[in-house]
C-alpha positions as MATLAB code, in Angstrom:
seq = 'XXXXXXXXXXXXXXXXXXXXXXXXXXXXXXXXXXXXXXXXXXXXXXXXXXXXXXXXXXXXXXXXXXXXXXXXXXXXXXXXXXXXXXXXXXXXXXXXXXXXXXXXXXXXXXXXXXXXXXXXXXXXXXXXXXXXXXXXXXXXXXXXXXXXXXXXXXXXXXXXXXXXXXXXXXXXXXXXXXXXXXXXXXXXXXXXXXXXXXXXXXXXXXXXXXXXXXXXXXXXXXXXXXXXXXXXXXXXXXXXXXXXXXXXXXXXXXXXXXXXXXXXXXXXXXXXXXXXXXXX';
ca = [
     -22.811  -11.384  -26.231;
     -19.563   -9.609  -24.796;
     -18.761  -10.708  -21.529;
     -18.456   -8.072  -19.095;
     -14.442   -7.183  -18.636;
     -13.907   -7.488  -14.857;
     -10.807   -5.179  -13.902;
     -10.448   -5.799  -10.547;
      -9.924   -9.519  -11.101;
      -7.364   -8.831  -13.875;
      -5.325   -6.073  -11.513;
      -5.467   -9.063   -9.001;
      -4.352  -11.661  -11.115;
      -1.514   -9.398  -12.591;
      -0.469   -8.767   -8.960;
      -0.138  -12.264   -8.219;
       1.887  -12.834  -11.250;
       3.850   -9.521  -10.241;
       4.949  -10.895   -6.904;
       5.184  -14.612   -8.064;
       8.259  -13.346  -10.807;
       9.615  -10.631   -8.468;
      10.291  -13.719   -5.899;
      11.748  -16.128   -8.526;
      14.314  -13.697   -9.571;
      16.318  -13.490   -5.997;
      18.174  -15.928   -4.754;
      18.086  -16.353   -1.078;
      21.793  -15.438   -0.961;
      21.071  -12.062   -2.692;
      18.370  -11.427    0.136;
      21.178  -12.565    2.777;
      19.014  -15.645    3.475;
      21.149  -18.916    5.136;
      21.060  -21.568    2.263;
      21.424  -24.042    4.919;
      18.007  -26.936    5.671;
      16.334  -25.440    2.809;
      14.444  -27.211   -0.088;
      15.413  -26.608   -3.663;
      13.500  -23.862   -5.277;
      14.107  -21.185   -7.736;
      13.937  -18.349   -6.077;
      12.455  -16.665   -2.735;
       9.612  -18.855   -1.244;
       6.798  -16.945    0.450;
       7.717  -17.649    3.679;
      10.572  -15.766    2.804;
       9.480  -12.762    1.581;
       6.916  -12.245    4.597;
      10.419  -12.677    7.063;
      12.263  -10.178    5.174;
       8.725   -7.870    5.019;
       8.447   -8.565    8.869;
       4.779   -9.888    8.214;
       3.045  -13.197    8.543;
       3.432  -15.909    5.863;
      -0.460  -16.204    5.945;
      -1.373  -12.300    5.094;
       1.577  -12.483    2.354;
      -0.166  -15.557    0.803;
      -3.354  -14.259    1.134;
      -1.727  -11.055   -0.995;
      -0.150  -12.882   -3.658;
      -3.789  -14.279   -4.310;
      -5.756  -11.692   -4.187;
      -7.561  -12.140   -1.193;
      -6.517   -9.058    1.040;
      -9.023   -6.512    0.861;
      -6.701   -3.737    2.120;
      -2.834   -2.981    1.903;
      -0.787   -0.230    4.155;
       1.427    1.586    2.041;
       3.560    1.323    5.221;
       3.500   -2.925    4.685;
       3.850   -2.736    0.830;
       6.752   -0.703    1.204;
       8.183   -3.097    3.027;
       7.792   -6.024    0.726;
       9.221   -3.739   -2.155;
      12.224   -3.408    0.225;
      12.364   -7.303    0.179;
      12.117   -8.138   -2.872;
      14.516   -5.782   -3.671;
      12.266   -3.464   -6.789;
      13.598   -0.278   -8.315;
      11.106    2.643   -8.659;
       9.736    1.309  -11.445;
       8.957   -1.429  -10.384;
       7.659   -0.119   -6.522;
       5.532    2.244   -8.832;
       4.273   -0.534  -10.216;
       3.368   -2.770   -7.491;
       1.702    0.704   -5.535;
      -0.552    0.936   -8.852;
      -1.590   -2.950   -8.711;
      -2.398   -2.604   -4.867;
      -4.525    0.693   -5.663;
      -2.685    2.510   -3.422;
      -0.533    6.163   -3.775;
       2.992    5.588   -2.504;
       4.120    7.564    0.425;
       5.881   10.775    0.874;
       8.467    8.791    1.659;
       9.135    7.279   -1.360;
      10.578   10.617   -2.736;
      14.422   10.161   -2.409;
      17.235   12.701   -0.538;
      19.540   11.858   -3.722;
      17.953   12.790   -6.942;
      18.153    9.630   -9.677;
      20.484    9.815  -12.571;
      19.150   11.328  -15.734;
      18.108    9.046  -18.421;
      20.645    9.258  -21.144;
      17.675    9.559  -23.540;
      16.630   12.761  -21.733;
      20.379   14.012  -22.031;
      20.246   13.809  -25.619;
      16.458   15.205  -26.168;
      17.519   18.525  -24.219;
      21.060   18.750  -25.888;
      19.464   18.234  -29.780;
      16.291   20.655  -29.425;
      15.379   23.710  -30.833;
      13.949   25.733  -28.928;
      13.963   26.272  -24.477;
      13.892   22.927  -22.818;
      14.470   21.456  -19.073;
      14.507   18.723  -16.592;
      12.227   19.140  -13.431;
      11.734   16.925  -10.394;
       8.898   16.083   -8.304;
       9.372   19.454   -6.587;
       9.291   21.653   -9.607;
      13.013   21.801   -9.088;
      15.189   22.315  -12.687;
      17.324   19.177  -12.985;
      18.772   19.856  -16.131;
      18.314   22.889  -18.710;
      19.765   23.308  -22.530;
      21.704   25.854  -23.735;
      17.705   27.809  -25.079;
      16.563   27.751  -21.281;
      19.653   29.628  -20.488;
      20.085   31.749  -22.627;
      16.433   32.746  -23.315;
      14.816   32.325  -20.142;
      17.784   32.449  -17.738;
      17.074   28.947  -16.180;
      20.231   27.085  -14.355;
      20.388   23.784  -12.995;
      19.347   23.521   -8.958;
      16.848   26.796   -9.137;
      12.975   25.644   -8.405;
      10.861   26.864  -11.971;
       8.109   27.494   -9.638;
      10.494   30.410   -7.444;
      11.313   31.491  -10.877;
       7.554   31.932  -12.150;
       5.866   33.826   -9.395;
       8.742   35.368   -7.260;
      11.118   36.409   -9.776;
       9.811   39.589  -11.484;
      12.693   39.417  -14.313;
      11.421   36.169  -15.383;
       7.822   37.400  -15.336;
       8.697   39.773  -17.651;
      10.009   37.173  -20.077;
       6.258   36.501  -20.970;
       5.559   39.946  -22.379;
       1.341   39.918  -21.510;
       1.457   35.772  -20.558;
       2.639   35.749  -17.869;
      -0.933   35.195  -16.338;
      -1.402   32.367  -18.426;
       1.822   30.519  -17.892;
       1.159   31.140  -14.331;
      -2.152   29.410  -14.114;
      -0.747   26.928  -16.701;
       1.933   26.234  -13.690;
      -0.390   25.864  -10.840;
      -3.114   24.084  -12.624;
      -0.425   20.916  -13.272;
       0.570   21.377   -9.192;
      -2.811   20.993   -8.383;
      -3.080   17.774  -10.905;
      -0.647   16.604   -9.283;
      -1.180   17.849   -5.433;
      -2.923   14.440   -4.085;
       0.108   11.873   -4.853;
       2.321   14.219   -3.106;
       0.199   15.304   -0.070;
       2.973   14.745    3.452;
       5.999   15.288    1.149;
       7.917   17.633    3.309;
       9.626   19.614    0.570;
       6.514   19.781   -1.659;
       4.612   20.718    1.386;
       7.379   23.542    2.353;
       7.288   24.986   -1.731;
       3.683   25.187   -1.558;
       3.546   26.843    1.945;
       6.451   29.203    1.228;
       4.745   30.158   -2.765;
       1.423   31.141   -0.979;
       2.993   33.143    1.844;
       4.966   35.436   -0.786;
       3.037   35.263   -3.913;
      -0.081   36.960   -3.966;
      -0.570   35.996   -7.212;
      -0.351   32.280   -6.767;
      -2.639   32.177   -3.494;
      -5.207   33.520   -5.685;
      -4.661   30.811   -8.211;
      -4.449   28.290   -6.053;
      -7.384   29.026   -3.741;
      -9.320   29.115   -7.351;
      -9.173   25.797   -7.824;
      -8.584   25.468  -11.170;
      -7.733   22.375  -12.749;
      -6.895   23.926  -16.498;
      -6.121   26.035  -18.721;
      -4.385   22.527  -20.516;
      -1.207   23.043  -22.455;
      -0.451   24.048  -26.023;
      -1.385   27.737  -26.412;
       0.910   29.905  -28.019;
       2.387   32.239  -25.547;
       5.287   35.251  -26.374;
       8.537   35.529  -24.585;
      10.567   38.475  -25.013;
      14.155   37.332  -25.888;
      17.205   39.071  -24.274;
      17.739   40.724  -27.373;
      13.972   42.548  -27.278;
      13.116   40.281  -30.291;
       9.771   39.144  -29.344;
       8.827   35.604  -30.619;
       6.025   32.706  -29.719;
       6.418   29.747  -28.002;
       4.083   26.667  -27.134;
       4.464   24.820  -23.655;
       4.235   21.172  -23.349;
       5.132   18.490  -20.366;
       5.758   15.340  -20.715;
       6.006   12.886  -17.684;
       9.191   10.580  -17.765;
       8.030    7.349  -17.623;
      10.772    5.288  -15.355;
       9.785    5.713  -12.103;
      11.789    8.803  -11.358;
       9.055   11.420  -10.953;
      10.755   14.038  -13.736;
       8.974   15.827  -16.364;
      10.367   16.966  -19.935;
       9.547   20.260  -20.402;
       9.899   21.441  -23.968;
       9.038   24.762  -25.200;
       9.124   24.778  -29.186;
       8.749   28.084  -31.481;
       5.336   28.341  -32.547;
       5.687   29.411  -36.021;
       8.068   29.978  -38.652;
       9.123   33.354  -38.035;
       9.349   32.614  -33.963;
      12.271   29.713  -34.905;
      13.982   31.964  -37.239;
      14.340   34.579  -34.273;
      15.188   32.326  -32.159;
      17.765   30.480  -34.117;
      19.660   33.906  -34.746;
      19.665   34.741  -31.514;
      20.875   31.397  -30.530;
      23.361   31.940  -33.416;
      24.961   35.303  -31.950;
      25.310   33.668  -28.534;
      29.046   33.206  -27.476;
      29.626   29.588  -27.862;
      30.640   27.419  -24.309;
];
């Protein structure tokens, strides 16, 4: 017989090993701890981690085991703070604890762009961008510009439901990309609930945007991704393209957006078109 496969005791145990390795890794002089009267030891010691955390050496213990029942994202954002974890890491340690990480975990100062990223959107074919947590367009190739008018700083959301020159990009999809676009907010709605600026987008798209108040009081949680939907290119040549997202996994909160021609004769278009494009 297969024993039963007991997940909360494994998230437990990987949170204790979590916090364990986190502490070993800082020296108390890196945490602007005295070395003075202290024992030798690799690392932080418990006691502290709770100092630095401004919480009691007997609740942080009874963390690092596994025996605290419930966490405040308030108090594990503090012990992030002290032992000193990037956002991947604080993403990590909110997902052990079973806990969402606060609206103020998004950042004033947007984080540097993977190089990666840089060179996905510079070496593909077709319209593809950068967006933030906030729908906002981080970073666009030389397709989004020139085929859907996209530029760096403008919010893709704006774009979608208040700019009528963009809706007329999608030929007879727009209402498709549209529900496409607040089917994926509404995924993602709960881990940003008390944002400010997510709050203020959504406020500001429903008081303008008939269209999207209907959507969003739907409720809908699809259409998914991956149909084929037309966009008319500046030129009038009308080809097909197929949207896809893909979440950046390092803590940042971006998503890839890449928009590929759908068939054959769509990347032919679009490549001439491309092709007649004063180069920059």
């Amino acid at each position: 017989m297969i024993a039963s496969f007991d997940a909360s005791a494994a998230r437990r145990a990987e949170l204790r090993r979590f916090l364990r390795a986190q502490r070993a890794r800082i020296s108390p002089a890196q945490a602007g701890l005295p070395a003075a009267n202290r024992r030798r030891a690799v690392g932080l010691r418990r006691e502290d981690v709770a100092e630095l955390a401004d919480i009691s050496v007997s609740w942080y213990g009874r963390l690092e085991v596994g025996r605290v029942a419930h966490v405040s994202s308030h108090v594990l954002s503090a012990i992030a703070r002290a032992l000193q974890l990037d956002a991947v890491e604080t993403a990590y340690l909110f997902t052990l604890a079973g806990i969402p990480q606060p609206s103020t975990a998004f950042r004033a100062e947007e984080p540097a762009i993977p190089g990666t990223i840089e060179g996905i959107l510079s070496s593909f074919n077709g319209p593809a961008h950068l967006i933030d947590g906030c729908y906002n367009l981080i970073s666009v190739n030389r397709y989004s510009r020139a085929i859907l008018g996209y530029a760096g700083g403008e919010n893709i959301l704006r774009n979608v439901f208040l700019d009528d020159g963009v809706r007329g990009l999608f030929v007879e999809d727009w209402e498709y990309v549209a529900r496409v676009f607040v089917a994926h907010l509404r995924l993602h709605y709960p881990a940003k609930l008390g944002d400010p600026r997510f709050e203020g987008l959504l406020a500001e798209l429903r008081a303008e945007s008939p269209e999207f108040a209907r959507l969003w009081e739907g409720g809908e949680l699809g259409p998914v991704f991956g149909k084929s939907v037309r966009v008319r290119l500046p030129d009038g040549i009308i080809a097909a393209f197929t949207l896809s997202v893909f979440p950046v996994p390092d803590g940042t909160g971006y998503t890839l957006v890449l928009i590929p021609p759908s068939d054959e004769p769509s990347a032919r278009r679009v490549a001439d078109f491309i092709a007649s494009q004063p180069a920059k």
